[in-house]
mmCIF file as Biopython writes it, N, C-alpha, C and O atoms, coordinates in Angstrom:
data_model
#
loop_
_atom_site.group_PDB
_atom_site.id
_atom_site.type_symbol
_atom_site.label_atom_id
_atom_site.label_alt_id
_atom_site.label_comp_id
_atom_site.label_asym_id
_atom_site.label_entity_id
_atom_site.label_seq_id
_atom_site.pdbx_PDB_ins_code
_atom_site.Cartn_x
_atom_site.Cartn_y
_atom_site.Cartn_z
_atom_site.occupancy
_atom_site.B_iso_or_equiv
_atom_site.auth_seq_id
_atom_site.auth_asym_id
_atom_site.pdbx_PDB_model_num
ATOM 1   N N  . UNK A ? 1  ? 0.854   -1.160 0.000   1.0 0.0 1  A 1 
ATOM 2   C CA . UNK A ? 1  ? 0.000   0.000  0.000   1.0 0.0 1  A 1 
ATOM 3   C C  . UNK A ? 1  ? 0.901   1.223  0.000   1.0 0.0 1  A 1 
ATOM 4   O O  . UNK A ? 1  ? 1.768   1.456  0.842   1.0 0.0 1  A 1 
ATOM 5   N N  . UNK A ? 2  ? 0.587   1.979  -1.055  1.0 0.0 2  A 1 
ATOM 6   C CA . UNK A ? 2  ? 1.454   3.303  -0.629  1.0 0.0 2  A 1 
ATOM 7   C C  . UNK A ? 2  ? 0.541   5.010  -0.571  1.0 0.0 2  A 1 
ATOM 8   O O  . UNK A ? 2  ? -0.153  5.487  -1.470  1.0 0.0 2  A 1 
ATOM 9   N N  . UNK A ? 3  ? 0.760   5.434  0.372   1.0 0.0 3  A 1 
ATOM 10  C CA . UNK A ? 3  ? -0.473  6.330  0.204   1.0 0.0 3  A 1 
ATOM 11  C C  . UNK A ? 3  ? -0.104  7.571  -0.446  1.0 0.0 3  A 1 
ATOM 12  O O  . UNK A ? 3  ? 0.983   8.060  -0.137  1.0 0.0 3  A 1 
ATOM 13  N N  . UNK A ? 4  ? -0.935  8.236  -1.415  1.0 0.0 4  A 1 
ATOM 14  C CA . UNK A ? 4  ? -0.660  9.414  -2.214  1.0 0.0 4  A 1 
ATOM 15  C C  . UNK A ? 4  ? -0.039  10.315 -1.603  1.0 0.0 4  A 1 
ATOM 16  O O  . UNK A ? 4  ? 0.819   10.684 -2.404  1.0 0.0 4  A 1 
ATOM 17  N N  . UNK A ? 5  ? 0.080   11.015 -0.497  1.0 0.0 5  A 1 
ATOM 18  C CA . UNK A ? 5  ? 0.259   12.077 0.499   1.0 0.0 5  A 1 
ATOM 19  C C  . UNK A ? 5  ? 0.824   11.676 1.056   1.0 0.0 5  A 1 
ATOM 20  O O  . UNK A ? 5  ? 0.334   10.783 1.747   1.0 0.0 5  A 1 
ATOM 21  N N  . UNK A ? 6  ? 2.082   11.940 1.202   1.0 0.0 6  A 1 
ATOM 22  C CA . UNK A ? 6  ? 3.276   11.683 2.609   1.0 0.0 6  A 1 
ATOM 23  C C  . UNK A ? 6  ? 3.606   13.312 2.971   1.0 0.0 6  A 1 
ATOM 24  O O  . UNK A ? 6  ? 4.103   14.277 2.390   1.0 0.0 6  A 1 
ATOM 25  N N  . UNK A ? 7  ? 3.018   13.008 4.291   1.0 0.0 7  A 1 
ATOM 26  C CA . UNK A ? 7  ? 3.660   14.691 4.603   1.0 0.0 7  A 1 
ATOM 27  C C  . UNK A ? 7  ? 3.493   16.146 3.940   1.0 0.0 7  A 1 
ATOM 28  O O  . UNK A ? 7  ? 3.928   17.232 4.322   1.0 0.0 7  A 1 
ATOM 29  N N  . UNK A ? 8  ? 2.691   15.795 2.780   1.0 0.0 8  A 1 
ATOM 30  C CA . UNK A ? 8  ? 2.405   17.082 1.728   1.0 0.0 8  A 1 
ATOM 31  C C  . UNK A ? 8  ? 3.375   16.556 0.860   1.0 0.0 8  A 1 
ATOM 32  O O  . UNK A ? 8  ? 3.994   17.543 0.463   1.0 0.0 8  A 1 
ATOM 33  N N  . UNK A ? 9  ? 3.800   15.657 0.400   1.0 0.0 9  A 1 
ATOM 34  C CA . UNK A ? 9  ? 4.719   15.345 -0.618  1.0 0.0 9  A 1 
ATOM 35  C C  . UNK A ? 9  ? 4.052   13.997 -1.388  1.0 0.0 9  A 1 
ATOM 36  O O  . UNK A ? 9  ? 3.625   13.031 -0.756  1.0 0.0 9  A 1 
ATOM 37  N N  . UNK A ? 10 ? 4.038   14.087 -2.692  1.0 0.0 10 A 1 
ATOM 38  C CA . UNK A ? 10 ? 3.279   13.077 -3.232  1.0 0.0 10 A 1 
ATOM 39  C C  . UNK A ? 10 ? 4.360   11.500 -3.361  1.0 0.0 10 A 1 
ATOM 40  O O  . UNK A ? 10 ? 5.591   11.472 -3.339  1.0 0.0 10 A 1 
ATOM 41  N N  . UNK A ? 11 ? 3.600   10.557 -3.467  1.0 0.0 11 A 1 
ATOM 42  C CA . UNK A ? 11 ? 4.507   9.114  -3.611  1.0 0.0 11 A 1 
ATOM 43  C C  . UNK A ? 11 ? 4.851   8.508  -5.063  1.0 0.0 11 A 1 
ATOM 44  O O  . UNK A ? 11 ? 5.170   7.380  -5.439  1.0 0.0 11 A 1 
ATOM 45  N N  . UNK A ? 12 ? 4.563   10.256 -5.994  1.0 0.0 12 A 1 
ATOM 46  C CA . UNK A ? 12 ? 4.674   9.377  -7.788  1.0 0.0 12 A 1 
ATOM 47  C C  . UNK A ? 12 ? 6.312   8.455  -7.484  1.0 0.0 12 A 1 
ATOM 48  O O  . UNK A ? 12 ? 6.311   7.273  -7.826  1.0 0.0 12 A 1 
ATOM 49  N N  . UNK A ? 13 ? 7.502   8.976  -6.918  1.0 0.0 13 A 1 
ATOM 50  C CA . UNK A ? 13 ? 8.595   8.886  -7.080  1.0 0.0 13 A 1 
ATOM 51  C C  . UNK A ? 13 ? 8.521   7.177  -6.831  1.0 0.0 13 A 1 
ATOM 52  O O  . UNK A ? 13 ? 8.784   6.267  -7.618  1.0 0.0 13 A 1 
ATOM 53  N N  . UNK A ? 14 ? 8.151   7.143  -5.704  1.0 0.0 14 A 1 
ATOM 54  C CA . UNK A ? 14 ? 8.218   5.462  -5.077  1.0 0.0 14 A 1 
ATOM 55  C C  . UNK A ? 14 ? 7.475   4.568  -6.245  1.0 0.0 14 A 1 
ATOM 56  O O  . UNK A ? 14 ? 7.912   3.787  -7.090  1.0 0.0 14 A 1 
ATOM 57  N N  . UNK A ? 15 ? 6.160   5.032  -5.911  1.0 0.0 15 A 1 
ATOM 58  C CA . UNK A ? 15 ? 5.283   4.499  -7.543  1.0 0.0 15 A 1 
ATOM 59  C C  . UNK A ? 15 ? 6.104   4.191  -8.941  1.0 0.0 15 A 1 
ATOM 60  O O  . UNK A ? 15 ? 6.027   3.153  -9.599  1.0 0.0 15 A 1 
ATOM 61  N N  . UNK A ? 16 ? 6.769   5.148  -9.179  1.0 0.0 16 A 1 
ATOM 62  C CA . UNK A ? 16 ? 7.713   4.783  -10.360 1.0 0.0 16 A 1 
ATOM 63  C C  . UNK A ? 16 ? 8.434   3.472  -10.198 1.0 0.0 16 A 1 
ATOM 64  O O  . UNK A ? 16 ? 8.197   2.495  -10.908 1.0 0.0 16 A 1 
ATOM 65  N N  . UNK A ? 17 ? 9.457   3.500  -9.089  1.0 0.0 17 A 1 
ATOM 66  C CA . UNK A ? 17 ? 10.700  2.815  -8.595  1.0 0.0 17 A 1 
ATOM 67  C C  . UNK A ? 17 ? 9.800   1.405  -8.551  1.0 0.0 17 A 1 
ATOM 68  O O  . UNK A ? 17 ? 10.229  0.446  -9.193  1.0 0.0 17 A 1 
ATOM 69  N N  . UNK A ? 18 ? 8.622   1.282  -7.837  1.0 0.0 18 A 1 
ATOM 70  C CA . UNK A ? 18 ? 8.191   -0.147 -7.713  1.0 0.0 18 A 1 
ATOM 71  C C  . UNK A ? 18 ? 7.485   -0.531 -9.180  1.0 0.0 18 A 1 
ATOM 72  O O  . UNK A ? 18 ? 7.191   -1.717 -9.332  1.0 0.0 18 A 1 
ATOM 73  N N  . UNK A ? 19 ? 7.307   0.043  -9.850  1.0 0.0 19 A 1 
ATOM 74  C CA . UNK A ? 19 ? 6.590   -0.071 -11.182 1.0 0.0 19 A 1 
ATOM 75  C C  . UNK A ? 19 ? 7.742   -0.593 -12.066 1.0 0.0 19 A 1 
ATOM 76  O O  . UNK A ? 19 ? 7.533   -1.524 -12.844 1.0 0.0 19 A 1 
ATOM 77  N N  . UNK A ? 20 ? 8.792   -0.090 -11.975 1.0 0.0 20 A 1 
ATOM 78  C CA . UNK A ? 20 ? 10.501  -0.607 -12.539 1.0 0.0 20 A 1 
ATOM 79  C C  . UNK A ? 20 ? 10.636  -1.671 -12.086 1.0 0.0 20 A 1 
ATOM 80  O O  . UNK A ? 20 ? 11.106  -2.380 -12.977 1.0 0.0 20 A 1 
ATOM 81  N N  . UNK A ? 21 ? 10.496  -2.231 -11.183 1.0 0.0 21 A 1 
ATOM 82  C CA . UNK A ? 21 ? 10.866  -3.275 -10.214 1.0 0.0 21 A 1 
ATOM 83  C C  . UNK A ? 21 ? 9.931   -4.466 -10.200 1.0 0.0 21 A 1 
ATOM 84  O O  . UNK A ? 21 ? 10.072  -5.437 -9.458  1.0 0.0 21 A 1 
ATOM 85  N N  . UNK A ? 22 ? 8.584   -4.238 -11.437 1.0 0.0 22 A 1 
ATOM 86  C CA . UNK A ? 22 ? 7.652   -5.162 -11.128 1.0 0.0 22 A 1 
ATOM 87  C C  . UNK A ? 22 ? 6.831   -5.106 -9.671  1.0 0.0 22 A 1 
ATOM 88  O O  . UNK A ? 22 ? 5.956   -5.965 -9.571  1.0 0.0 22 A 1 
ATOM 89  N N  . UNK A ? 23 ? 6.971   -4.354 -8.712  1.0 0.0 23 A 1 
ATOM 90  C CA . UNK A ? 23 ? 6.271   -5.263 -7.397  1.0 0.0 23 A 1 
ATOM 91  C C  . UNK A ? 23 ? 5.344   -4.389 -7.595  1.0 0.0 23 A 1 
ATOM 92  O O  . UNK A ? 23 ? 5.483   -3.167 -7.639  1.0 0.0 23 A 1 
ATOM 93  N N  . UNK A ? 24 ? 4.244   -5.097 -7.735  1.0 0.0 24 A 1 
ATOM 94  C CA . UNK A ? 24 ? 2.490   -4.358 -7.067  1.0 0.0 24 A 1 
ATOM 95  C C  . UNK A ? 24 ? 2.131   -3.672 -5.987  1.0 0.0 24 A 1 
ATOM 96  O O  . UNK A ? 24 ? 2.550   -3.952 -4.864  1.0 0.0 24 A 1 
ATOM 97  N N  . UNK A ? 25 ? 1.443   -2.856 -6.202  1.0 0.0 25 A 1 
ATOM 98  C CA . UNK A ? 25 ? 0.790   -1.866 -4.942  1.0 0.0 25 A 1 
ATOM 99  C C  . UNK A ? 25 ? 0.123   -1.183 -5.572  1.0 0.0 25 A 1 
ATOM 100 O O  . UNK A ? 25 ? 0.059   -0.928 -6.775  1.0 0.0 25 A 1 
ATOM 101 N N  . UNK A ? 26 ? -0.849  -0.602 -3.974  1.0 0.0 26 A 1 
ATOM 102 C CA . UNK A ? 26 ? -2.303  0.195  -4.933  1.0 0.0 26 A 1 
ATOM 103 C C  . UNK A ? 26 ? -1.882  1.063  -3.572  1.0 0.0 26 A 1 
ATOM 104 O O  . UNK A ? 26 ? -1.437  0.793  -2.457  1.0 0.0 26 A 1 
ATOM 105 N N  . UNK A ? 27 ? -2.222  2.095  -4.202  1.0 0.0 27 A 1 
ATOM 106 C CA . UNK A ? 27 ? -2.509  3.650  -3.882  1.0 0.0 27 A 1 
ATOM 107 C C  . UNK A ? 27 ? -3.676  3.823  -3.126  1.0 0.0 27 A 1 
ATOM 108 O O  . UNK A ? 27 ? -4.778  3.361  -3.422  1.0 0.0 27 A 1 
ATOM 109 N N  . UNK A ? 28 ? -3.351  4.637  -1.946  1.0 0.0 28 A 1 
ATOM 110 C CA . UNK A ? 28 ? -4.396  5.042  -0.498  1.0 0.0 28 A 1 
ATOM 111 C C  . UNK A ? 28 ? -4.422  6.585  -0.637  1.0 0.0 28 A 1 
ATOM 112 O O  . UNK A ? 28 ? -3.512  7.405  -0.754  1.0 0.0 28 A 1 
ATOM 113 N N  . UNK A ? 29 ? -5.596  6.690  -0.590  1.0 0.0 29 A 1 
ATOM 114 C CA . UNK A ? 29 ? -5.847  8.513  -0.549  1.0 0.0 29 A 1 
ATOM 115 C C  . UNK A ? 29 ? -7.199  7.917  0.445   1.0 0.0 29 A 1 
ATOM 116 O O  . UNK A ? 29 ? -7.652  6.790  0.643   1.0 0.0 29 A 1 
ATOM 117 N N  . UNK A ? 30 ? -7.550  9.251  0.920   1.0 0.0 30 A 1 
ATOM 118 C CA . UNK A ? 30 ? -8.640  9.958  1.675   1.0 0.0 30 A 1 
ATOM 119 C C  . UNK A ? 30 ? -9.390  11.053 0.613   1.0 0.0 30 A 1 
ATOM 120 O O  . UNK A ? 30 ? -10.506 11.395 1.005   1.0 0.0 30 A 1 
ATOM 121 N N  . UNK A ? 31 ? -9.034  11.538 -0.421  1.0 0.0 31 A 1 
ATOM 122 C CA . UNK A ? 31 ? -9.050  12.345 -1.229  1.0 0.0 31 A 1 
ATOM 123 C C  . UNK A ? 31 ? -9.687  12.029 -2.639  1.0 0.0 31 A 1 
ATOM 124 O O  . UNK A ? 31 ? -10.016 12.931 -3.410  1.0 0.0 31 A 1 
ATOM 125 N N  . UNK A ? 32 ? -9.819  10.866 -2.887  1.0 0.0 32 A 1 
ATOM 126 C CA . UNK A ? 32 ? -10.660 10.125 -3.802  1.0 0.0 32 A 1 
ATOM 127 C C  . UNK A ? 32 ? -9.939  10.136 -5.654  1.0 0.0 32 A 1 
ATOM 128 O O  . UNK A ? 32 ? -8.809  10.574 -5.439  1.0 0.0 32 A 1 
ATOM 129 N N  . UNK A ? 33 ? -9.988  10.002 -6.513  1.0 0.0 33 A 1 
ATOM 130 C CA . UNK A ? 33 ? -9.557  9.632  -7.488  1.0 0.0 33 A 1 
ATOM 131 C C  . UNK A ? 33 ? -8.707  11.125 -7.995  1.0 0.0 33 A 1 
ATOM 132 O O  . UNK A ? 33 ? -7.619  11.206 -8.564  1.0 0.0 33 A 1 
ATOM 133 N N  . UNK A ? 34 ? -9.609  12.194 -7.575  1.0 0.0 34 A 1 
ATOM 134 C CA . UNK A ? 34 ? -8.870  13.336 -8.055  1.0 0.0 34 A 1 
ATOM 135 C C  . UNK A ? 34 ? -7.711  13.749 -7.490  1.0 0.0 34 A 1 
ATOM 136 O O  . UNK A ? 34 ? -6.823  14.535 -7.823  1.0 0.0 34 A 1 
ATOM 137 N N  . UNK A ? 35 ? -7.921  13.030 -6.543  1.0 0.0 35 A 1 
ATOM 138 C CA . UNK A ? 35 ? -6.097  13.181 -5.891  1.0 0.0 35 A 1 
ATOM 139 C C  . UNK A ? 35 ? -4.713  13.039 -6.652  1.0 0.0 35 A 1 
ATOM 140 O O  . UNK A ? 35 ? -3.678  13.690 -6.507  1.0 0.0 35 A 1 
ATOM 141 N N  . UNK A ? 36 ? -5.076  11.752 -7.699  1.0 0.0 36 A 1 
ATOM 142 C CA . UNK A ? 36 ? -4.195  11.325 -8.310  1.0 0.0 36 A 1 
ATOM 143 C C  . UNK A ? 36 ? -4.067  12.601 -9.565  1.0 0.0 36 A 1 
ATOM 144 O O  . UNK A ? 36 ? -4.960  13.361 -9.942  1.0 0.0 36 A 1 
ATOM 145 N N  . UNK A ? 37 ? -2.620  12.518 -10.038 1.0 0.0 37 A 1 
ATOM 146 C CA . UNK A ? 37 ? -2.246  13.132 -11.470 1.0 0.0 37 A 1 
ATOM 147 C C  . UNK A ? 37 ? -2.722  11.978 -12.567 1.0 0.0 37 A 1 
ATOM 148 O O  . UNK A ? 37 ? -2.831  10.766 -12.381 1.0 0.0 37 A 1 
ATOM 149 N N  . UNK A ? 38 ? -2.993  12.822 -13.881 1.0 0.0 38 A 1 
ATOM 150 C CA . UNK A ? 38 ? -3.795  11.452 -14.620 1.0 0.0 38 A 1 
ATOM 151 C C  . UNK A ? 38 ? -2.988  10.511 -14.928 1.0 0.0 38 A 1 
ATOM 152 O O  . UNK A ? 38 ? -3.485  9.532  -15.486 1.0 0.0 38 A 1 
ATOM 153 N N  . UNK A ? 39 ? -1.464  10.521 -14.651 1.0 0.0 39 A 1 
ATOM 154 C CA . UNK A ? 39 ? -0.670  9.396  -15.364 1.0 0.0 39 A 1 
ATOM 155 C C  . UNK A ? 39 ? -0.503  8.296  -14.787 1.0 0.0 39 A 1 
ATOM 156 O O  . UNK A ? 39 ? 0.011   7.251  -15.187 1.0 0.0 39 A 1 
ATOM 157 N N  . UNK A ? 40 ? -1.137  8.681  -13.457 1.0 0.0 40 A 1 
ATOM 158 C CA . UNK A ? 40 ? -1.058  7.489  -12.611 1.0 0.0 40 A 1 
ATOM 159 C C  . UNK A ? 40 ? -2.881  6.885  -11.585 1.0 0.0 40 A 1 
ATOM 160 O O  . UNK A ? 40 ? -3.227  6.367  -10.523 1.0 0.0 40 A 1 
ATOM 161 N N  . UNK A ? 41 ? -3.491  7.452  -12.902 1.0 0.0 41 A 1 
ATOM 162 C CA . UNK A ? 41 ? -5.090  6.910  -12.448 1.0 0.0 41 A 1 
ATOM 163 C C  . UNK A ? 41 ? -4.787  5.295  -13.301 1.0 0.0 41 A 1 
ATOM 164 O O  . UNK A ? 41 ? -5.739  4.548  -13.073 1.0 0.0 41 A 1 
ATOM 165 N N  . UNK A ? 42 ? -4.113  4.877  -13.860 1.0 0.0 42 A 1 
ATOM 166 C CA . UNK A ? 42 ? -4.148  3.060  -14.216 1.0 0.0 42 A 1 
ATOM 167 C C  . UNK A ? 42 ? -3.460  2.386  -13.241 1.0 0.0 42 A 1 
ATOM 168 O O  . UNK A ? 42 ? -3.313  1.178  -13.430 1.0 0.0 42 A 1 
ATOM 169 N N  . UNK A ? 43 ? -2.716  3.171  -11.625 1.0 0.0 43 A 1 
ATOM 170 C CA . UNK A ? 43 ? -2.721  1.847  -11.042 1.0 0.0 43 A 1 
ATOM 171 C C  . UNK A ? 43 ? -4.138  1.988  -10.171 1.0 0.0 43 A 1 
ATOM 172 O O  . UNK A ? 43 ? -4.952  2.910  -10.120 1.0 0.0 43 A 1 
ATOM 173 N N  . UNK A ? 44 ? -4.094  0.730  -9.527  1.0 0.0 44 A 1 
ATOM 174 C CA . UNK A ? 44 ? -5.129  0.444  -8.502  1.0 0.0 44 A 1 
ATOM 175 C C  . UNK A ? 44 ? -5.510  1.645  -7.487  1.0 0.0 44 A 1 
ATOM 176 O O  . UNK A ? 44 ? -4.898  2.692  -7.273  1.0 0.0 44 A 1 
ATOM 177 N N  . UNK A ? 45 ? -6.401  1.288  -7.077  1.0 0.0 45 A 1 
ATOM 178 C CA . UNK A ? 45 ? -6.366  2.404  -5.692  1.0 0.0 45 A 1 
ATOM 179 C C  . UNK A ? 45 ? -7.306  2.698  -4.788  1.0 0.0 45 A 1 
ATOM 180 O O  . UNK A ? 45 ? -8.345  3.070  -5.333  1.0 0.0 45 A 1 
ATOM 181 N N  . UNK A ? 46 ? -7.354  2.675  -3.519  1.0 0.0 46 A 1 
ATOM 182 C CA . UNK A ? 46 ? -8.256  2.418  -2.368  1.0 0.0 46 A 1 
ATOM 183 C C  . UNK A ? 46 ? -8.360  3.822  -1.434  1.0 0.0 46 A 1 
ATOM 184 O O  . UNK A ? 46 ? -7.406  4.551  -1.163  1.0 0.0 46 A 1 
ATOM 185 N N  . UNK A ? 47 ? -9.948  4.041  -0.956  1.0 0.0 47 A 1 
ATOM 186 C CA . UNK A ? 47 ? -9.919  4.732  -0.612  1.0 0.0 47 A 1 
ATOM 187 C C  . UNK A ? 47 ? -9.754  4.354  0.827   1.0 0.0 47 A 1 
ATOM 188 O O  . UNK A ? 47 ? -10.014 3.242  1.289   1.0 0.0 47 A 1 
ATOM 189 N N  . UNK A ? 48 ? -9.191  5.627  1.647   1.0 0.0 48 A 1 
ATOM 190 C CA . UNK A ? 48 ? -9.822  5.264  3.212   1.0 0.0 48 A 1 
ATOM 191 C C  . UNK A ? 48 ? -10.910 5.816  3.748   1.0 0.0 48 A 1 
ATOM 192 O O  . UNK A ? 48 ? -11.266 6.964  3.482   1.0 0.0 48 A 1 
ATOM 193 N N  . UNK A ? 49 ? -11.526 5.029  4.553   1.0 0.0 49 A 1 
ATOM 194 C CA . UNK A ? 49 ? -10.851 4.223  5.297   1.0 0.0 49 A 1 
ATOM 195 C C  . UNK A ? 49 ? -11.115 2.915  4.290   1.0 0.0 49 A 1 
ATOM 196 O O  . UNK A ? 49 ? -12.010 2.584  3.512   1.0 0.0 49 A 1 
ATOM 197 N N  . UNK A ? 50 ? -9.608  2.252  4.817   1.0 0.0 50 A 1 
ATOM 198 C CA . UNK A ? 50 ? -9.402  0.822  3.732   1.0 0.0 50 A 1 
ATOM 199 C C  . UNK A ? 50 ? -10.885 -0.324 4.113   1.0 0.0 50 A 1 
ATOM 200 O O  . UNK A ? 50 ? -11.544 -0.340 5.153   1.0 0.0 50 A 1 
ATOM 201 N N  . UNK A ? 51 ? -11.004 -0.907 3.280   1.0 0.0 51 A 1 
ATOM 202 C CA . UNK A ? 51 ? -12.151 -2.121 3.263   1.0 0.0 51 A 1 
ATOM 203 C C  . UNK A ? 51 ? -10.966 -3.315 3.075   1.0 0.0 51 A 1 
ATOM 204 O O  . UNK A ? 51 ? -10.039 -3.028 2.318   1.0 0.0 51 A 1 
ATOM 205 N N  . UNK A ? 52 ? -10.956 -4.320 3.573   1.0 0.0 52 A 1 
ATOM 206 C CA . UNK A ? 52 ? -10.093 -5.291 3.328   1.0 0.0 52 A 1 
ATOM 207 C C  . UNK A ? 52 ? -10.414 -6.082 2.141   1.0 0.0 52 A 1 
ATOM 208 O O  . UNK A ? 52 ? -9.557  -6.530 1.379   1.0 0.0 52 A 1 
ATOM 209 N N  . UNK A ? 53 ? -11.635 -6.234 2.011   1.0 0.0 53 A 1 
ATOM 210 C CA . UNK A ? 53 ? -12.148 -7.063 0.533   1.0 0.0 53 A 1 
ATOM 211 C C  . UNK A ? 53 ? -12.080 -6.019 -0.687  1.0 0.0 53 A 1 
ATOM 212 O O  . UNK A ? 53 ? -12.315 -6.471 -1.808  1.0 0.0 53 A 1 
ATOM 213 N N  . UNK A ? 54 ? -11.825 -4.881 -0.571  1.0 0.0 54 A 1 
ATOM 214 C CA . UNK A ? 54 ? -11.455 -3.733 -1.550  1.0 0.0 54 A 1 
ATOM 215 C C  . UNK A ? 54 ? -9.888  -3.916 -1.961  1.0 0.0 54 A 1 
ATOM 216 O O  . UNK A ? 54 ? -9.393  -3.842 -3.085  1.0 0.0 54 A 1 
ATOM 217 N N  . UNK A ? 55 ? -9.285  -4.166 -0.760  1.0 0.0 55 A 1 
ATOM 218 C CA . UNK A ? 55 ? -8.116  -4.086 -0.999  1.0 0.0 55 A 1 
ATOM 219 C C  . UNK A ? 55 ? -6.966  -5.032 -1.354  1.0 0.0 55 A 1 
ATOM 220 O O  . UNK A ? 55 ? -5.779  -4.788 -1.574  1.0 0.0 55 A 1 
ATOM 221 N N  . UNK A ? 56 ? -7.662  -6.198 -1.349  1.0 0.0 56 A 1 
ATOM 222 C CA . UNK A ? 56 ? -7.577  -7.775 -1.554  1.0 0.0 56 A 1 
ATOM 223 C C  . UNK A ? 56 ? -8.097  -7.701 -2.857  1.0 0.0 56 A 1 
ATOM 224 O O  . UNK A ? 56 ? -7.347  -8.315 -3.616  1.0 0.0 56 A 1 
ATOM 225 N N  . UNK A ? 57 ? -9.058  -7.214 -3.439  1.0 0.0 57 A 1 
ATOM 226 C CA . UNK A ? 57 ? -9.236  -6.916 -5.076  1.0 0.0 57 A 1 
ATOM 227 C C  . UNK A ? 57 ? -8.706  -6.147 -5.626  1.0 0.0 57 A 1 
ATOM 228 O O  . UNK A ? 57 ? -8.256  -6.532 -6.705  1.0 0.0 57 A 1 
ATOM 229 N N  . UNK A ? 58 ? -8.496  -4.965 -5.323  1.0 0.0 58 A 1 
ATOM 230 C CA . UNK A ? 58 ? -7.436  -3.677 -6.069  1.0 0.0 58 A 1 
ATOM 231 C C  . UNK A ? 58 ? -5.685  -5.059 -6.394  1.0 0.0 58 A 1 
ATOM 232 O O  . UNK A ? 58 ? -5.055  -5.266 -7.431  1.0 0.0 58 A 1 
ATOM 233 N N  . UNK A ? 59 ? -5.518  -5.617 -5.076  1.0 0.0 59 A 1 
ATOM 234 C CA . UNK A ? 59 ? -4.083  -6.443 -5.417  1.0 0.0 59 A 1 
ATOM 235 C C  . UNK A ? 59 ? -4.164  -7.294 -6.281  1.0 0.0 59 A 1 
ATOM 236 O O  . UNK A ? 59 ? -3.108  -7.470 -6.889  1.0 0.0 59 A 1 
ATOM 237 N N  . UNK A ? 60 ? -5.194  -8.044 -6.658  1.0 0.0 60 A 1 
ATOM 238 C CA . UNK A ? 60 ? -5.669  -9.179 -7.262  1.0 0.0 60 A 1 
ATOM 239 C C  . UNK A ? 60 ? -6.098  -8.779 -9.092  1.0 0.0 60 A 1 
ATOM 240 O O  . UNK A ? 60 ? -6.593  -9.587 -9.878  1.0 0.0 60 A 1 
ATOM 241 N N  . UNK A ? 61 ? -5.830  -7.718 -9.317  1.0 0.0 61 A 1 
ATOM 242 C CA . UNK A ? 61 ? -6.547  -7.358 -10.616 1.0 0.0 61 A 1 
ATOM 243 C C  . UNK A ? 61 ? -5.522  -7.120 -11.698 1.0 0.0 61 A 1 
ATOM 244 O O  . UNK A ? 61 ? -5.884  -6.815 -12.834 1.0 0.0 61 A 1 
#
């Protein structure tokens, strides 16, 4: 899980690095889809508060 907002600083950077690397993860906002920049609305992504069967499908897709 990596959440959009760290501190007022966004997580595209990490997002990239694990996207290079193959490993999966979906994106956590409180802030809802518009949070994201559009280049990165194709990965997954969960809102909070997390649902576990949401988030067990966002990994699974």
């Amino acid at each position: 899980m990596l959440d959009i907002d760290l501190h007022g600083e966004k997580s595209y950077a990490i997002a990239d690095s694990l996207t290079q690397r193959h490993v999966r993860f979906v994106f956590t906002t409180g802030y809802g889809a518009h949070a994201l920049e559009l280049a990165y609305l194709v990965y997954p992504r969960c809102e909070k508060p997390l649902d576990a069967r949401m988030l067990f499908k966002a990994l699974t897709v």
